[in-house]
DRENLUMRO-903012 format. One line per field, with one value per residue (C-alpha): residue in one letter; y, x, z. Coordinates in Angstrom, 2 decimals, padded with zeros to 5 digits. Example, Ala and Ser with C-alpha at 12.3 -4.5 7.8 and 13.67 -1.06 7.14 Angstrom:
2
residuo	c(a,s)
north	c(-004.50,-001.06)
east	c(012.30,013.67)
up	c(007.80,007.14)
***
This chain:
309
residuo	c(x,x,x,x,x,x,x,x,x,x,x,x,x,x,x,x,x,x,x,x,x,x,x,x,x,x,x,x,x,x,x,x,x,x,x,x,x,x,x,x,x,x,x,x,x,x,x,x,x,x,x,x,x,x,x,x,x,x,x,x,x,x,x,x,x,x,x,x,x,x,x,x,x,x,x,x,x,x,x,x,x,x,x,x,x,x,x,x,x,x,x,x,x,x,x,x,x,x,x,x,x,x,x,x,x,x,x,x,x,x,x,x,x,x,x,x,x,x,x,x,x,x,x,x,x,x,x,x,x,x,x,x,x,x,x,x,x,x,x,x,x,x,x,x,x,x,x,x,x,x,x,x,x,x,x,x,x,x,x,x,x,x,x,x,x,x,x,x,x,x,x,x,x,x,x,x,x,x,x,x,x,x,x,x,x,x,x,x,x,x,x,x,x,x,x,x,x,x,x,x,x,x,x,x,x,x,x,x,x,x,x,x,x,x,x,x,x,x,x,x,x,x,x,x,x,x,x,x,x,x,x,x,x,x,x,x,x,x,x,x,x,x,x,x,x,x,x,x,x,x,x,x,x,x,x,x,x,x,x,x,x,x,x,x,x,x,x,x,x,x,x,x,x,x,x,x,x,x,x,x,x,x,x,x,x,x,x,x,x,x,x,x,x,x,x,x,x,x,x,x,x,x,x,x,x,x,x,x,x)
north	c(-005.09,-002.11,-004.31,-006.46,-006.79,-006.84,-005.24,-007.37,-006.63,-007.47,-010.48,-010.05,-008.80,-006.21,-003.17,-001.22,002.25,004.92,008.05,010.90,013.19,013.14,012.22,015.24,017.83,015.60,015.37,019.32,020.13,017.38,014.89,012.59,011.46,011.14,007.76,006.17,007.70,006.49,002.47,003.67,005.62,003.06,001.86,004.62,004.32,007.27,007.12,010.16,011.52,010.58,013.29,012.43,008.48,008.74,006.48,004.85,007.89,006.08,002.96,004.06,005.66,002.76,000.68,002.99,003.97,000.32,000.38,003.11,002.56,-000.68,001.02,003.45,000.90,002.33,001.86,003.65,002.52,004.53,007.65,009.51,010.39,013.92,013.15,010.74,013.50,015.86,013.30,012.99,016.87,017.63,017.90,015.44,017.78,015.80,012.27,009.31,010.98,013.79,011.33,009.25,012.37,013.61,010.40,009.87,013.41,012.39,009.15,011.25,013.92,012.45,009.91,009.70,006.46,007.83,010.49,013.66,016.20,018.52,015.53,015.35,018.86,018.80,021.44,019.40,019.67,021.66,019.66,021.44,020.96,018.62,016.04,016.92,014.05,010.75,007.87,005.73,002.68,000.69,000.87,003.26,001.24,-001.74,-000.19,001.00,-002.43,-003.78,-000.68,-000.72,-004.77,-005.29,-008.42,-006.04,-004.82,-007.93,-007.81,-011.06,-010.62,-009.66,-006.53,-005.54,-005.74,-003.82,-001.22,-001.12,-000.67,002.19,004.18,003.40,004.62,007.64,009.05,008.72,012.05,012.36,012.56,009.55,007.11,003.53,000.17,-001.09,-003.77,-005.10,-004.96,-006.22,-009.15,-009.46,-010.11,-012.66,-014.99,-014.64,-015.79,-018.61,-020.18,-019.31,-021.00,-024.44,-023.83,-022.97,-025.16,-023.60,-026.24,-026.43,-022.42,-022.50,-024.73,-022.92,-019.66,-021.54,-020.99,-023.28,-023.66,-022.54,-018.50,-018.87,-019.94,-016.85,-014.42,-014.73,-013.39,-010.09,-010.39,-010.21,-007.68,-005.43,-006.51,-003.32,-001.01,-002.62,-002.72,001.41,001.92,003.55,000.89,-001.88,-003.85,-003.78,-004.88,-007.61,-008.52,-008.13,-010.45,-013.35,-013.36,-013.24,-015.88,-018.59,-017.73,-018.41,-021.44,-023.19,-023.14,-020.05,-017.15,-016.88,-014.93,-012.93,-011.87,-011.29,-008.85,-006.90,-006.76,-004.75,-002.87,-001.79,-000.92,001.57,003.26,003.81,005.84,008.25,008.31,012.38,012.46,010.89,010.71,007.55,006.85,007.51,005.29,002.39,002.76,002.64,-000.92,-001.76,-002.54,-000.73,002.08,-000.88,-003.43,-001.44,-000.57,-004.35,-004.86,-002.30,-003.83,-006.63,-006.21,-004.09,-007.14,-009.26,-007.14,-006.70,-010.66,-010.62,-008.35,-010.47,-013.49,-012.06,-010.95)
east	c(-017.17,-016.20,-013.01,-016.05,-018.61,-021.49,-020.62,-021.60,-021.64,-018.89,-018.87,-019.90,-017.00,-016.82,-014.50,-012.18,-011.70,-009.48,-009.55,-007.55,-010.30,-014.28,-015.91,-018.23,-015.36,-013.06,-016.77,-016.46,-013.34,-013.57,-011.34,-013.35,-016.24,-019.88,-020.71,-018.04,-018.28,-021.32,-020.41,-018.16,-020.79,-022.79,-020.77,-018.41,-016.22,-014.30,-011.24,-010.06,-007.22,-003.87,-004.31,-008.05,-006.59,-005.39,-003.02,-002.66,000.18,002.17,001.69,002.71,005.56,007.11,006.62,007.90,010.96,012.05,011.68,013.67,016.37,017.14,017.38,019.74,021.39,021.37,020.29,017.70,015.22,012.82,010.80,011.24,007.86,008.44,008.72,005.61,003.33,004.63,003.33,-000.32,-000.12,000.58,-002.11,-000.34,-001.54,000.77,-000.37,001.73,003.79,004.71,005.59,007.77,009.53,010.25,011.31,013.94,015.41,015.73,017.88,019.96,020.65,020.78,023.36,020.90,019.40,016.17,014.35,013.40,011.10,014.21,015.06,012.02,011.20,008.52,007.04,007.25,003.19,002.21,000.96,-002.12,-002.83,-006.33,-006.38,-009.12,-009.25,-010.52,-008.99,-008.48,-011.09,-013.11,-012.94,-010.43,-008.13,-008.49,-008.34,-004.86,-003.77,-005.44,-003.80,-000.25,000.33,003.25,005.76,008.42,005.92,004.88,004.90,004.25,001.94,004.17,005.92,001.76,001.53,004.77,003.73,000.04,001.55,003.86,000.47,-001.29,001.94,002.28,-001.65,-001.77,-001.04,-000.39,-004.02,-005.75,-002.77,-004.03,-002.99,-001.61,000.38,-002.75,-004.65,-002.75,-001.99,-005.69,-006.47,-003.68,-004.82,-008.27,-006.13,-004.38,-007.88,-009.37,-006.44,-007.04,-010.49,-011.88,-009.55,-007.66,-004.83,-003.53,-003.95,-001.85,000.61,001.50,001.31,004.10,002.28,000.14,-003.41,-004.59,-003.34,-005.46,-008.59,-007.31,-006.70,-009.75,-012.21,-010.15,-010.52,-013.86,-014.40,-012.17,-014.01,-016.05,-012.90,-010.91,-013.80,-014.01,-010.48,-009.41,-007.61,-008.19,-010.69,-007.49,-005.18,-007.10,-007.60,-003.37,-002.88,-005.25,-003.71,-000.27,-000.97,-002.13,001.49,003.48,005.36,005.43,008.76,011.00,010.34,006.88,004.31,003.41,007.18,007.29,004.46,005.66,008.83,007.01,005.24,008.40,010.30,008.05,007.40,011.23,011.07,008.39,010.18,010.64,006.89,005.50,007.06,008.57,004.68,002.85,005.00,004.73,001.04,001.11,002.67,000.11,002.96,004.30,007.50,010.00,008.56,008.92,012.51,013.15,011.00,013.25,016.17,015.75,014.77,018.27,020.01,018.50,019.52,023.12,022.71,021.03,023.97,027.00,025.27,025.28,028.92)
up	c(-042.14,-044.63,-046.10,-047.29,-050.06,-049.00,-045.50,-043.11,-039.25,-037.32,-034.92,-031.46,-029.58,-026.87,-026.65,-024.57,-025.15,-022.61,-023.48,-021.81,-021.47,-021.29,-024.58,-024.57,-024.62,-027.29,-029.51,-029.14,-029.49,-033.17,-031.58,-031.44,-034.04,-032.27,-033.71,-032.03,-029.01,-028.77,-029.19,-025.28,-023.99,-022.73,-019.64,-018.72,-016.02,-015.00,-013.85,-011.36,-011.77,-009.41,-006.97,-005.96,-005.35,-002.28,-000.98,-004.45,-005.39,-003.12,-004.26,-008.08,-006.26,-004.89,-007.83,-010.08,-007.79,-008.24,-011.60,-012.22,-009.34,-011.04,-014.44,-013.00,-011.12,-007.58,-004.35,-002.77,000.16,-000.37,000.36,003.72,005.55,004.56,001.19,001.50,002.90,000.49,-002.61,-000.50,-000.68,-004.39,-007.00,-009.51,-012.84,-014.67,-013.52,-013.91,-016.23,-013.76,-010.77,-012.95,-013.99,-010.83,-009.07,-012.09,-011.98,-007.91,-008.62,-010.89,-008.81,-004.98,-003.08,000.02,000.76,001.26,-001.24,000.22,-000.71,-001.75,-004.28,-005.54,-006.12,-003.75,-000.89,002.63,003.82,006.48,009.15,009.24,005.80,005.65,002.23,-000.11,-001.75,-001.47,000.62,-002.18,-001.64,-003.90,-007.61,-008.50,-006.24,-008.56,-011.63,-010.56,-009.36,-013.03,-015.17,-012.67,-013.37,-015.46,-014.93,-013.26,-011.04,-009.71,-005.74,-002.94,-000.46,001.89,000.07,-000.41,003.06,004.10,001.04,003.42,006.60,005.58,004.08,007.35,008.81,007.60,007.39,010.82,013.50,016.67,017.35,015.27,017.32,017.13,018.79,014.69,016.53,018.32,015.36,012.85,015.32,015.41,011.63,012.16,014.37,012.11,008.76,010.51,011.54,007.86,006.52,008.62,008.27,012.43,013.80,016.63,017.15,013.80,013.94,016.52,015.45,012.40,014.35,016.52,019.88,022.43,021.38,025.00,023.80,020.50,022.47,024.90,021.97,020.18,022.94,022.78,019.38,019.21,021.57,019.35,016.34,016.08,016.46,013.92,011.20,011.78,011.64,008.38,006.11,008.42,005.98,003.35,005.79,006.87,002.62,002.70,005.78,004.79,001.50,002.99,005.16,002.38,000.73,004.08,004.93,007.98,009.26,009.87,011.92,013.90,011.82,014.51,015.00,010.84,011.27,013.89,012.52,009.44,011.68,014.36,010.94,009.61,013.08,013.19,010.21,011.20,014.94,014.12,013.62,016.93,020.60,022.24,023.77,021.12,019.09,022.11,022.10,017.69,018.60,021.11,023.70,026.93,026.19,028.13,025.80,022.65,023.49,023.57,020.41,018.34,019.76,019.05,015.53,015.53,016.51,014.09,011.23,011.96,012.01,008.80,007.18,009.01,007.66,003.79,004.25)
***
């Protein structure tokens, strides 16, 4: 160590270093000395920037919007699907930074309940525009969950999975429809027999149904196996769900119910986006059926807010 005579090497620890651009150009540009670059150089990991992660600017969004909501002390529910496409949509030069920026000049300025692009400064994207950047999987999506994990960021399983379905939600279009509800339902019944360990009655039991529609279920299950593993985001989902379903209790509402619940909310806010059968079919349900579902769940909120009252 320099402070010491003789110098003596230092013990055998192993370091961290982030720097905000690549070491080559800070080297050139004498930001940066070459000998210690070169103690980081040997297992680089580079880290994209926001706009080429995907889903994960919505993600940050979210967090962040609670954050700063809570700081500002106001209400707001969250983003609109406009204003969620229009975040997929811009190029992010300003990273983190810029998002948190704009989504604090929103709260300041807006009384809606939901942000808009307007609020947030934001072109609404052209439904013809394509996304040229990636979809967000494997590394980069844990680094953000590593880099993003502060106390007052902490979320359950369950606001993960509700976070998950609204992404899935709103990359969808009218042409990549898929049966979410069926799906989703799917990975379900899977947890609950992962939790009690392949067996089907005790499955069943915490899944508050008789153990004759498990043993039912999971043939269609496995026939749909293939489908679900292609679909985009499913392999996340099904991550979400198991984890969600070692956290749940065993009384209360049906898990099934609970998850379609999630699912029946976020469809109502993109109802502008898709038609009353595509939205049916997006719950993997007939249009009669999904007019009862959404009702309801309608019913069981104005419960919900009598009861706090």
């Amino acid at each position: 160590m320099m402070l010491k005579k003789p110098f003596t090497y230092l013990p055998n620890f192993k370091f961290i270093a982030l720097f905000p651009l690549p070491m080559e150009r800070l080297i050139r540009e004498g930001l940066l000395l070459k000998n210690l670059a070169s103690c980081f150089s040997g297992y680089p990991i580079i880290v994209p920037s926001l706009n080429e992660r995907g889903h994960a600017v919505l993600r940050w969004a979210d967090k962040i919007l609670i954050q700063e909501s809570e700081a500002q002390n106001k209400t707001v529910k969250g983003f609109s699907p406009d204003a969620q496409s229009a975040m997929l949509y811009h190029p992010w030069t300003g990273n983190i930074s810029e998002l948190r920026h704009r989504i604090v000049d929103a709260l300041k300025s807006t009384s809606r309940d939901w942000l808009m692009p307007i609020d947030l400064g934001l072109r609404a994207a052209k439904e013809d525009n394509e996304l040229s950047r990636s979809n967000g999987d494997g590394i980069f999506d844990e680094i953000d969950r590593i880099l993003d994990h502060k106390e007052e960021f902490s979320l359950s399983a369950k606001e993960e999975l509700e976070l998950a379905i609204k992404n899935w939600c709103v990359s969808l279009n009218p042409e990549t429809i898929a049966p979410l509800g069926v799906w989703l339902h799917d990975e379900l019944v899977l947890a609950a027999i992962a939790r009690y360990k392949g067996s089907h009655p005790k499955a069943a039991a915490w899944l508050q149904v008789p153990s004759r529609n498990v043993r039912r279920w999971i043939i269609a299950i496995k026939e749909r196996e293939e489908e679900r593993k292609i679909a985009q985001n499913a392999s996340d989902h099904s991550r979400l769900i198991r984890e969600w379903v070692r956290e749940m209790p065993r009384e209360g509402l049906p898990p099934a119910k609970i998850l379609e619940n999630m699912l029946v909310e976020e469809i109502l806010h993109i109802d502008g986006k898709f038609d009353l059968t595509s939205r049916a079919k997006l719950l993997g349900v007939s249009i009669p059926t999904y007019r009862k579902k959404v009702k309801e769940l309608n019913l069981e909120k104005k419960s919900t807010n009598r009861n706090k009252k």
